[in-house]
C-alpha positions as CSV (number, residue, x, y, z in Angstrom):
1,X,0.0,0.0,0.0
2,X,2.8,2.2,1.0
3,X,4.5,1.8,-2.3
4,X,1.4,2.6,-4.4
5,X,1.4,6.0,-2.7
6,X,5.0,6.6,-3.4
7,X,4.8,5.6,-6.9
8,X,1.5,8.1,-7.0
9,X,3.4,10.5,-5.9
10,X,6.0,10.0,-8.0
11,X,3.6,10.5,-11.2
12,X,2.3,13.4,-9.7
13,X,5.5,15.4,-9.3
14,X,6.8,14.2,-12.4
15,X,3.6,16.1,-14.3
16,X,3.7,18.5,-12.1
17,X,7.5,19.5,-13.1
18,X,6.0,19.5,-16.9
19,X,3.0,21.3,-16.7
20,X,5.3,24.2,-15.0
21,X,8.2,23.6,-18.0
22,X,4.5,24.1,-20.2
23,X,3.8,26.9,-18.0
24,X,7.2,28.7,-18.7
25,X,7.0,28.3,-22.4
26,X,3.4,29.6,-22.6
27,X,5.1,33.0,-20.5
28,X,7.2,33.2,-23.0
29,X,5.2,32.8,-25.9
30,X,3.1,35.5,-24.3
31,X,6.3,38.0,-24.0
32,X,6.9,37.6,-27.6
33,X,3.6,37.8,-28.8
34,X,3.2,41.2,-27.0
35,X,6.2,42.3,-27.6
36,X,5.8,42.2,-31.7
37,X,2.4,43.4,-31.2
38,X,4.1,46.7,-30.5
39,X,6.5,46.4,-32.5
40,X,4.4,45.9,-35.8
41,X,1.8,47.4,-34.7
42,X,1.8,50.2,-32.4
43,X,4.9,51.8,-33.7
44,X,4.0,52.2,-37.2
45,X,1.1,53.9,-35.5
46,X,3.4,56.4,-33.7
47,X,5.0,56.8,-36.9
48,X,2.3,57.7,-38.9
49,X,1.1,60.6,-35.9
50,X,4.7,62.0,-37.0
51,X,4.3,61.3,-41.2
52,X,1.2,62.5,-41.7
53,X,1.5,66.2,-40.4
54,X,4.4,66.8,-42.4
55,X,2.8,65.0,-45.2
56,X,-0.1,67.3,-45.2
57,X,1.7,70.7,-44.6
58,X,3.9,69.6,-48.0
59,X,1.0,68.5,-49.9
60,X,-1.4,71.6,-49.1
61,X,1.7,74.0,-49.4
62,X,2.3,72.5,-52.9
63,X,-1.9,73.1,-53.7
64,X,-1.4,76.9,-52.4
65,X,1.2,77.7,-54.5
66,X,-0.5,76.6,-57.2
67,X,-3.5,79.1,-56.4
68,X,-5.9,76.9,-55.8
């Protein structure tokens, strides 16, 4: 009887050491996945606050001289 607990034990802490190895490459996966979110993502979006100003002031600069 006492074995059968041991060895139940046993089991138990060896899926308990993989689910946490699982855990720890699930963090990770998260890290990454948030971490080219804002790089693909909400940079471009900065970039484009910056862009599209001077953008604009060139464009309608270019339409004034014109006269229209």
């Amino acid at each position: 009887m006492e074995n059968e607990i041991i060895k139940k034990l046993d089991e138990q802490k060896q899926t308990i050491e993989r689910m946490a190895k699982d855990v720890e490459k699930t963090k990770k996966y998260f890290l990454w996945t948030m971490i080219l979110t804002i790089a693909f993502l909400v940079l471009p979006l900065i970039a484009i606050a910056f862009v599209i100003p001077v953008f604009m002031n060139n464009y309608l600069g270019s339409i004034s001289s014109l006269g229209l």
